[in-house]
N, C-alpha and C positions, 0 to 999 in steps of 0.2 A: 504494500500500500504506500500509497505517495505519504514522503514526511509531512509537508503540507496540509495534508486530507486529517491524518493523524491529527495533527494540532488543533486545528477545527473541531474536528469528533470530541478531545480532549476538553475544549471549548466549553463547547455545548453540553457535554457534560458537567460540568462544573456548572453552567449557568441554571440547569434543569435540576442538580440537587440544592444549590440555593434556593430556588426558587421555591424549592419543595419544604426545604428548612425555614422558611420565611414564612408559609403560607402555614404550617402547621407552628409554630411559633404564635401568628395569630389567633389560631384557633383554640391555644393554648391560652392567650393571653383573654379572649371574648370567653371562657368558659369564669375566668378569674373576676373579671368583672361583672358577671352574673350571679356567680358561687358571694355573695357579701360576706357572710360568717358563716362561724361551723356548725351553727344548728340550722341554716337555711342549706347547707350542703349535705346535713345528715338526714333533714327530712327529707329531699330527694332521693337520696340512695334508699332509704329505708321502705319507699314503693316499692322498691323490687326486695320481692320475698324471699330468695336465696339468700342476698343481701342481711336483710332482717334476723332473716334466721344463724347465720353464723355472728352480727354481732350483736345479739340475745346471750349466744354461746360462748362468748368468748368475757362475759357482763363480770362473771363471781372472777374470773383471772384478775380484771381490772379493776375490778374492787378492791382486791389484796394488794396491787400495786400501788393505789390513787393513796390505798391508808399508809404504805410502806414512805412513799413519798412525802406524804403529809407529817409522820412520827418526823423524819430527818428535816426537813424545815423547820418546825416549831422546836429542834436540838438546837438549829440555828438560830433562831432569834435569841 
């Protein structure tokens, strides 16, 4: 293949994963400015019932962590 041609290709390449990185970047950034806080993020996710159902499941773990958390702060004060 012509070096030329290569270069081009190499190009366009580059310009089409930019582009592609940009464009999900913003889709990343519209989901952020949507999502406001994390109980308007949890009550979205929590529609979906898989969802729901593993973090129902996962509730008594974080429980024991949120107190383990809590005992070491109030050591700190």
């Amino acid at each position: 293949m012509n070096e030329s041609i290569e270069i081009k290709l190499d190009e366009a390449d580059k310009q089409t994963r930019m582009t592609e990185e940009r464009l999900s970047n913003e889709e990343i950034f519209s989901n952020v400015r949507e999502m406001k806080t994390f109980d308007e993020m949890l009550a979205k996710q929590m529609k979906d019932e898989e969802f729901k159902k593993e973090y129902e499941a996962i509730q008594p773990e974080m429980n024991v962590i949120r107190a383990r958390v809590d005992a070491r702060t109030s050591q700190e004060q």
